[in-house]
N, C-alpha and C positions, 0 to 999 in steps of 0.2 A: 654880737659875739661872732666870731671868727676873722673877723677884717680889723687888721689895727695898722695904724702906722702913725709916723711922730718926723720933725722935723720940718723940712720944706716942706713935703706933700702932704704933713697936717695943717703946717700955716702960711705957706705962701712963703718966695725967697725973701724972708725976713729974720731975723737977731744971728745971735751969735752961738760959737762953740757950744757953751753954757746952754743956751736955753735947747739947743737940739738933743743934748744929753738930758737935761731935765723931762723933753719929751719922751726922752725915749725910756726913761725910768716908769714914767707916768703908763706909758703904752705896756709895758712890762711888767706893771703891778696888775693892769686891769687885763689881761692875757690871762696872767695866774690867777686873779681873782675869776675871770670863768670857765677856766679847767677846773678850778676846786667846786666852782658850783654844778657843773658837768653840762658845760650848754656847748663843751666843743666835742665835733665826732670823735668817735675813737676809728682805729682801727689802721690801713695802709691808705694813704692819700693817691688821688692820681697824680700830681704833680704837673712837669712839663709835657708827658703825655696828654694832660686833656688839651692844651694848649698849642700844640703841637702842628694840627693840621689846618688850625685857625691862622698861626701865621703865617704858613706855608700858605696858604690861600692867596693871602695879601703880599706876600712876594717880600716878606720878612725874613733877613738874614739874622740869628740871637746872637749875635757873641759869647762864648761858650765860656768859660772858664780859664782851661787852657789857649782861649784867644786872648784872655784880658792876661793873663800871667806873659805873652808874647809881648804885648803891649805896653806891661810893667817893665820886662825887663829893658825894654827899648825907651823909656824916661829917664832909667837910670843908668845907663849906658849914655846918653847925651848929654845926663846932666854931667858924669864925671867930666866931662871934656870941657864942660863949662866951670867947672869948680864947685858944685852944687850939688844937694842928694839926689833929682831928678829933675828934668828940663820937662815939663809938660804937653803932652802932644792936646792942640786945642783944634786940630779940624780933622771931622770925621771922616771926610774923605781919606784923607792920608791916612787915619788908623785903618780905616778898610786895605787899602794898595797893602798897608805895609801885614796884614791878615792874607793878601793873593786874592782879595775880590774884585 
């Protein structure tokens, strides 16, 4: 109880569309199945604060939200030029540069 997740990181880069939704149905019944049995904390979580000074330690830059919405808008801006809903940015260096890191 408290750890769940579904997809790749359940099985490995393996199946399709389909089977990632079916995990993540599955991950989503057994979530709710132990809130109703009450085996998850209640209350305000720490969140990215407990995590926080752990990656700063390691010299971990997160990409924040409004770093990934920069990121977005600059797929689909390339893709227009291409004729396409978005052009995919596939090396990380570049998404860093194009972040000012």
């Amino acid at each position: 109880p408290g750890l769940y997740c579904s997809g790749w990181v359940k099985r490995g880069p393996t199946g399709v569309i389909a089977t990632t939704m079916t995990d993540s149905f599955l991950t989503g019944q057994m979530l709710l199945q132990d809130l109703k049995a009450g085996l998850l904390p209640s209350g305000p979580r720490p969140g990215y604060a407990a995590i926080e000074a752990l990656l700063s330690s390691r010299g971990v830059q997160p990409v924040s939200f409004s770093d990934w919405e920069k990121l977005d808008a600059e797929e689909v801006s390339r893709g227009k030029g291409a004729g396409k809903p978005r052009e995919k940015l596939l090396d990380p260096q570049e998404m860093l540069r194009l972040l000012g890191r």
